[in-house]
C-alpha positions as CSV (number, residue, x, y, z in Angstrom):
1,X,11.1,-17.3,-8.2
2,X,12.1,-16.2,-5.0
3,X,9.1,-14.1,-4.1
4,X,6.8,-17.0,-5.3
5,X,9.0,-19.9,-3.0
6,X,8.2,-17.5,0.1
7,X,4.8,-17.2,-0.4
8,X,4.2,-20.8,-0.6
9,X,6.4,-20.9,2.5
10,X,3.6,-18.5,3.8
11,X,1.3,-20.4,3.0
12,X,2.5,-23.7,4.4
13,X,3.7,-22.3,7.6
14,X,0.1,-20.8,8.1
15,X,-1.8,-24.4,6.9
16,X,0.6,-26.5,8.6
17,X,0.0,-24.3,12.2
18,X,3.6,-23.7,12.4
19,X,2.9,-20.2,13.0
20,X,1.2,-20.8,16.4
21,X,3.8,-22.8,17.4
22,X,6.5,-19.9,16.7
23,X,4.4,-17.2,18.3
24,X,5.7,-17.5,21.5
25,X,9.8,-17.3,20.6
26,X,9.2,-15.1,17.4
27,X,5.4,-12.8,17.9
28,X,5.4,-9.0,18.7
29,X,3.0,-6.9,19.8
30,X,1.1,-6.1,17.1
31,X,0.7,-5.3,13.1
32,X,-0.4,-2.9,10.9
33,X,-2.1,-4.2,7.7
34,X,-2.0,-2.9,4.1
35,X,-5.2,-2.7,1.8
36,X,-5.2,-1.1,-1.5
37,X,-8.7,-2.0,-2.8
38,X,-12.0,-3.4,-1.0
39,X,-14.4,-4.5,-3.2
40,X,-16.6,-7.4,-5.2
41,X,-16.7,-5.7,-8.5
42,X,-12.8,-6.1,-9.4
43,X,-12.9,-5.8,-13.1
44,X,-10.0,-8.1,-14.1
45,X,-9.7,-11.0,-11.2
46,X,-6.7,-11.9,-12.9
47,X,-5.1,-8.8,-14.1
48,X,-1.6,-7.9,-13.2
49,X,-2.9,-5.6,-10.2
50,X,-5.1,-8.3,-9.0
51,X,-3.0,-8.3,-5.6
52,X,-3.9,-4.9,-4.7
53,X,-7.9,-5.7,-4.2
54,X,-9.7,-8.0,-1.8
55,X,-13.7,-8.5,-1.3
56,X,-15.4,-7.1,1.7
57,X,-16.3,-10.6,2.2
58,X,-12.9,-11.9,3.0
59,X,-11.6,-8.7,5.2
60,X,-14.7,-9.4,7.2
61,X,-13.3,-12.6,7.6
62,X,-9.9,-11.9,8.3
63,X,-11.3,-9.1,11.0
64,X,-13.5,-11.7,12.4
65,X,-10.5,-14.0,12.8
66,X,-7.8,-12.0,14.3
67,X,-10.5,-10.4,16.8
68,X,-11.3,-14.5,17.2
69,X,-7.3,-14.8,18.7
70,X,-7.8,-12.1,20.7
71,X,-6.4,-9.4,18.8
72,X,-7.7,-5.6,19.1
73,X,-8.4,-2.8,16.4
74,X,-6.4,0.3,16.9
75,X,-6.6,3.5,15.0
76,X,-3.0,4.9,13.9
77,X,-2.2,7.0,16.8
78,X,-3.3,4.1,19.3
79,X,-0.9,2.0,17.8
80,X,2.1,4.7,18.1
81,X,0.8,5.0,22.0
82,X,0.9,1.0,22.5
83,X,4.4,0.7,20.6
84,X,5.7,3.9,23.7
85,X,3.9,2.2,26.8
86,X,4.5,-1.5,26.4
87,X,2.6,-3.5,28.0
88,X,-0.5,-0.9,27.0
89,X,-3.5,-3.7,26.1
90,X,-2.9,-6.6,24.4
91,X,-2.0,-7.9,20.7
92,X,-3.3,-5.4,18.3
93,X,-4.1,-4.8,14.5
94,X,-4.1,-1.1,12.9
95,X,-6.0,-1.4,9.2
96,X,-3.9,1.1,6.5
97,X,-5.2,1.6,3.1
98,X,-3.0,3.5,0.3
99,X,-4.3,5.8,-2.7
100,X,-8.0,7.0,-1.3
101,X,-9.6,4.4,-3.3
102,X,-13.2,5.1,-3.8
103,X,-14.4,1.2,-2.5
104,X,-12.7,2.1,1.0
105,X,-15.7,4.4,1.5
106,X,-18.6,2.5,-0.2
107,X,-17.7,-1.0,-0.2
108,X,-14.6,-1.3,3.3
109,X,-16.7,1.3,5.6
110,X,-19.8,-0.7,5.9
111,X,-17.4,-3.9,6.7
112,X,-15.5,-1.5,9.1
113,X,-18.8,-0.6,10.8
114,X,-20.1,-3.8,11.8
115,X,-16.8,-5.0,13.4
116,X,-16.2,-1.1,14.8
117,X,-12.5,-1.5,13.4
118,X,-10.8,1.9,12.8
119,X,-8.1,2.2,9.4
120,X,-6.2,5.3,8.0
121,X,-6.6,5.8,4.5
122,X,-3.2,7.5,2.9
123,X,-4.2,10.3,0.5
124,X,-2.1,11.8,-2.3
125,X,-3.5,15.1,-3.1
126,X,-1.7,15.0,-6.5
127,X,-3.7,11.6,-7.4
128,X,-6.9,12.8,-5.4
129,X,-7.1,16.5,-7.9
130,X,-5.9,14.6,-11.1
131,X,-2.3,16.1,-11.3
132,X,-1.0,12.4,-10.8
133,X,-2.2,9.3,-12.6
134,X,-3.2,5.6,-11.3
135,X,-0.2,4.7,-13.4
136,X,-0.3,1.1,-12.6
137,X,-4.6,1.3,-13.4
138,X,-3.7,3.1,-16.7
139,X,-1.0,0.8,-17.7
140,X,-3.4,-2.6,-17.3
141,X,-6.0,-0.5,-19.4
142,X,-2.9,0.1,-21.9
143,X,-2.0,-3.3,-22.5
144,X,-5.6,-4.8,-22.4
145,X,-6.6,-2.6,-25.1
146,X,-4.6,-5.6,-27.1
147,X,-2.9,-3.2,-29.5
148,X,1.2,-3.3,-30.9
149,X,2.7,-0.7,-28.8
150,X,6.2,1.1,-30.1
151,X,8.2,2.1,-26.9
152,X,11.6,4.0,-27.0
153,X,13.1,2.6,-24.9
154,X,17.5,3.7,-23.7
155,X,18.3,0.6,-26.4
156,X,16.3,2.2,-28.7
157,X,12.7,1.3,-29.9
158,X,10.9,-1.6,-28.5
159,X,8.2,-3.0,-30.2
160,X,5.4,-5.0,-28.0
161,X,2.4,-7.6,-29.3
162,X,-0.6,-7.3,-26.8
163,X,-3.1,-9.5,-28.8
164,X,-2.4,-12.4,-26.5
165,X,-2.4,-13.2,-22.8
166,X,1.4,-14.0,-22.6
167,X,2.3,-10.9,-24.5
168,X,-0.4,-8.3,-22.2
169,X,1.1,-9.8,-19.3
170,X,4.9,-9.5,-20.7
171,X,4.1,-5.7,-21.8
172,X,2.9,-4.8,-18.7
173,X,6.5,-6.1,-16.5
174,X,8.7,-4.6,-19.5
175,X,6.7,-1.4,-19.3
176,X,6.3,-1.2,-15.1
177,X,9.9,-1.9,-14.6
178,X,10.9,0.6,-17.3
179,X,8.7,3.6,-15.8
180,X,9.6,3.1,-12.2
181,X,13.6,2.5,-13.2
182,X,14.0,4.2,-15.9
183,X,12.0,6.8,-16.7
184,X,12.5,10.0,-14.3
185,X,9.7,10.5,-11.4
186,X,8.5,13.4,-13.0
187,X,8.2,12.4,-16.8
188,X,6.1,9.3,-15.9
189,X,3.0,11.3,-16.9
190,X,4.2,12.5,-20.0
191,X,5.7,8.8,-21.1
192,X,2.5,7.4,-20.0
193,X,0.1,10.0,-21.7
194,X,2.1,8.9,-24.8
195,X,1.6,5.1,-24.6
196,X,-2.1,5.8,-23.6
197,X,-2.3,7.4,-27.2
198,X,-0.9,4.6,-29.0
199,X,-3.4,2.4,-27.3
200,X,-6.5,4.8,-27.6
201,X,-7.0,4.4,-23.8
202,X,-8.5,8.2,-21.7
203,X,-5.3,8.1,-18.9
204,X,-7.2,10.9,-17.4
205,X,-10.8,8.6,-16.5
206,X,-9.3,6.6,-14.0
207,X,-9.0,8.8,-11.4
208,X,-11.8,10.0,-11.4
209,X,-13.6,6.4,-11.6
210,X,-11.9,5.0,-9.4
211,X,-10.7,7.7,-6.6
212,X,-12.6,9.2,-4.1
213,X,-12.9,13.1,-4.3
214,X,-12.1,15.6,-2.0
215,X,-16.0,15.9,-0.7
216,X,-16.0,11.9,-0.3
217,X,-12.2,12.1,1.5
218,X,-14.4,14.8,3.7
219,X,-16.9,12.0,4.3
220,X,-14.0,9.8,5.3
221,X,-12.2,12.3,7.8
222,X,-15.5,13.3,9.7
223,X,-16.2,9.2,10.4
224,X,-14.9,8.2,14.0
225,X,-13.3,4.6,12.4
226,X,-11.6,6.6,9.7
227,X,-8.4,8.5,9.5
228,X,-6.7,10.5,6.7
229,X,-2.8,10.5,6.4
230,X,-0.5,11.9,3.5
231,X,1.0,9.4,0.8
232,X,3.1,12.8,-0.8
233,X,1.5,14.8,-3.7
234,X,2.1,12.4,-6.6
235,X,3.2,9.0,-5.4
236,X,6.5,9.6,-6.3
237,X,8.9,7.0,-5.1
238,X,10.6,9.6,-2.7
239,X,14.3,8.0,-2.8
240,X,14.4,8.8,-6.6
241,X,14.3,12.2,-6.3
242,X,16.2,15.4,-5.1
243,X,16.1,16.1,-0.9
244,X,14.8,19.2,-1.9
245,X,12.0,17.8,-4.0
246,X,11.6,14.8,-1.5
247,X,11.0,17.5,1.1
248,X,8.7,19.6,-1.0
249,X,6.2,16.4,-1.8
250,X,6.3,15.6,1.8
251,X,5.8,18.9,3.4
252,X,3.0,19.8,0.5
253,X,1.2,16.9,0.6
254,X,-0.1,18.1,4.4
255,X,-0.3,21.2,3.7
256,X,-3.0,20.6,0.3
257,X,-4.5,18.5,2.3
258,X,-4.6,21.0,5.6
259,X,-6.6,22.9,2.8
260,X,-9.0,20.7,2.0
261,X,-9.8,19.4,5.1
262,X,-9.1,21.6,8.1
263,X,-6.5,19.8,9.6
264,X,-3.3,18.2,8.8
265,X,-2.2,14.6,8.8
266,X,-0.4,12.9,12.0
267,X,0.5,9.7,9.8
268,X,2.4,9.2,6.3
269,X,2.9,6.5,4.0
270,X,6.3,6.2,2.0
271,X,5.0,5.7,-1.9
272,X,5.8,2.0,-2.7
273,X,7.5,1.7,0.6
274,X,9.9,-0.9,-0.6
275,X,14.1,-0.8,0.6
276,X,14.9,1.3,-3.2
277,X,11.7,3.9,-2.6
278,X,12.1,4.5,1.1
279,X,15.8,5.0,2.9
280,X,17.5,6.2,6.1
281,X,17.1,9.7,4.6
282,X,13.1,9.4,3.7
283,X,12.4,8.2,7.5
284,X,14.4,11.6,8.3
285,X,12.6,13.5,6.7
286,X,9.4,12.0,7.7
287,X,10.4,12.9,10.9
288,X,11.6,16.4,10.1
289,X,8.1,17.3,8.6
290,X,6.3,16.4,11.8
291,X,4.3,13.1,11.2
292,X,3.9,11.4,13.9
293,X,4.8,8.2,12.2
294,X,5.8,6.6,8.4
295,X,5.1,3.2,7.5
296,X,6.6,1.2,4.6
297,X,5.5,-1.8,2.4
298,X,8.9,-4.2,4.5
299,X,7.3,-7.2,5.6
300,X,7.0,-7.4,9.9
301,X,4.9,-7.6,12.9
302,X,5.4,-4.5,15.1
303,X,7.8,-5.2,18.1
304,X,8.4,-3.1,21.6
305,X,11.5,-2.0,19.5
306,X,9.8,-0.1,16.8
307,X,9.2,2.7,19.8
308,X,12.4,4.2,18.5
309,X,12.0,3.8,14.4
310,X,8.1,5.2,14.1
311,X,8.8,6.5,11.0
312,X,9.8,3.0,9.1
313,X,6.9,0.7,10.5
314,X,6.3,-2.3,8.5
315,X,3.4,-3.9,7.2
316,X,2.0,-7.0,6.3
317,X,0.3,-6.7,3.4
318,X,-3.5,-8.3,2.4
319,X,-2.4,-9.5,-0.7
320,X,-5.6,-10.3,-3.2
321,X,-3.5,-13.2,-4.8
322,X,-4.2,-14.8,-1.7
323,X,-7.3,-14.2,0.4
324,X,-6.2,-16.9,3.1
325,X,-6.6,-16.7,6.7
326,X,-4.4,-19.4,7.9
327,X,-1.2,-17.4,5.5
328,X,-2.5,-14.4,7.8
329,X,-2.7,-16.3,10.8
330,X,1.0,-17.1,9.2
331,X,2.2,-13.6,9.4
332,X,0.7,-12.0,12.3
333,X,2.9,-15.0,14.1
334,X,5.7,-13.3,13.4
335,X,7.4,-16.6,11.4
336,X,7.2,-15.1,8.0
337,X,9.2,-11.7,9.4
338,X,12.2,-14.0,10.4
339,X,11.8,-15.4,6.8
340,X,11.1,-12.3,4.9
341,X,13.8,-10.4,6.8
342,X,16.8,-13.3,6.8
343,X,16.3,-14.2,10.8
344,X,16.0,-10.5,11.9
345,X,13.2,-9.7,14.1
346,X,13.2,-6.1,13.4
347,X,14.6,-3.9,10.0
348,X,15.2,-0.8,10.7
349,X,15.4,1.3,7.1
């Protein structure tokens, strides 16, 4: 309820022009912008992951647009020079995208192209060589197979009826939350593997249909818009686990993909990025292993303050629930920070 009464606030803050009005006592210097997936052939529109994929169409809107009010596309490392020099150009935009989804190449590039607008794509080697699964793809695919699941769950067995809408859509939140709360980091697979069974679903095809593979994250790395960064080895959520396992996924996740590549990553992404997946001791180690800078999924424009915390830069996500350019318009303001963050213009993790 209170996720849904802030993004209609987005929304009317964006339609209403409140947000232009609030720039000047409440705007920063700039944003950097989360994508998941790019493309026009989403197979379920209305499927619980629906907000992680836009069209081409609409980010070449939204590029359009925020070059329209005079904001500039910056690469990664541009962005970390701007935040130390302020005063360095104007407003500016950096494009992220998380996972190495396959559409970033095929169906975001060519949008890229025409505007010349750089973006980083986060890579986890773990996901990219299929020793991690898309467990939220799997899981839609699990439920929308429409067949009685048996779950064990800590209460004991839980039984779930995916024939309907309502119960698909109730399966998947009881069986997200349980896997990301419940279920340790590294036995997601194996828990998953199992309700994949039940449901006759191959956990194993996703990746490959819908990730890019090492030659095509070659592709990516060689194009002067495009820049690879590390997103750990297996998307773990980094604050569940061990230091010493924290430390191992960030420190081998440039080094894999060193490897493959011939160079290793300047820029990381914190797996799920939210306050319970990414901490005070995550931004330290980010900064222990050397990357130049960490961003999470917290809600905010980019202030001159952010100089000192460049490894736990915000975002503003692209959200495919709502491909709206006055709700962006909203955000890159810098209104919906104060609201998202209770009045604070800058959270530092």
């Amino acid at each position: 309820m209170i996720d849904a009464a802030r993004k209609l606030a987005f929304l009317l803050i964006g339609h209403a022009g409140l947000g232009a009005l609030a720039k000047p006592l409440v705007g920063g210097v700039g944003a950097i912008l989360m994508l998941h997936r790019v493309t026009a052939f989403s197979g379920r529109p209305d499927g619980p992951n629906r907000h992680l994929s836009i069209t081409p169409q609409f980010l070449d809107a939204l590029i359009g647009e925020m070059k329209r009010l005079g904001h500039a596309f910056v690469s990664m490392d541009e962005a970390v020079a701007r935040l130390r020099s302020p005063g360095r150009g104007g407003q500016f935009v950096a494009l992220t995208a998380d996972d190495a989804y396959r559409d970033n190449l095929t169906e975001a590039l060519p949008v890229l192209e025409t505007h010349a607008a750089p973006m980083t794509i986060y890579v986890a080697p773990g996901l990219t060589g299929g020793d991690a699964d898309l467990w939220w793809e799997v899981l839609d695919d699990i439920v929308e197979a429409a067949k009685p699941l048996s779950v064990a769950m800590p209460d004991g067995e839980m039984k779930l009826d995916c024939s309907t809408a309502e119960g698909r859509a109730n399966a998947f939140r009881r069986l997200s939350a349980h896997i990301t709360s419940e279920v340790r980091e590294e036995d997601q697979r194996t828990v998953l593997r199992r309700w994949a069974a039940q449901a006759g679903v191959d956990a194993a095809a996703l990746n490959s249909k819908l990730l890019m593979t090492w030659d095509e994250i070659r592709r990516c790395a060689a194009h002067p818009l495009l820049t690879i960064g590390a997103h750990t080895v297996h998307h773990y959520n980094l604050k569940r686990l061990s230091r010493e396992a924290a430390v191992r996924e960030m420190y081998r996740s440039r080094s894999m993909i060193e490897a493959e590549l011939g160079f290793a990553p300047r820029h990381f992404a914190y797996p799920y990025g939210y306050p319970a997946a990414a901490g005070l001791r995550e931004t330290e180690l980010a900064r222990e292993a050397g990357y130049l800078s960490a961003v999470t999924t917290r809600h905010g424009i980019l202030r001159p303050e952010h100089a000192g915390s460049l490894h736990a830069l915000p975002r503003l996500s692209v959200n495919g629930r709502h491909q709206d350019l006055a709700a962006m318009r909203a955000m890159l303001s810098g209104a919906t920070t104060l609201l998202a963050n209770r009045g604070r213009r800058v959270v530092t993790v």
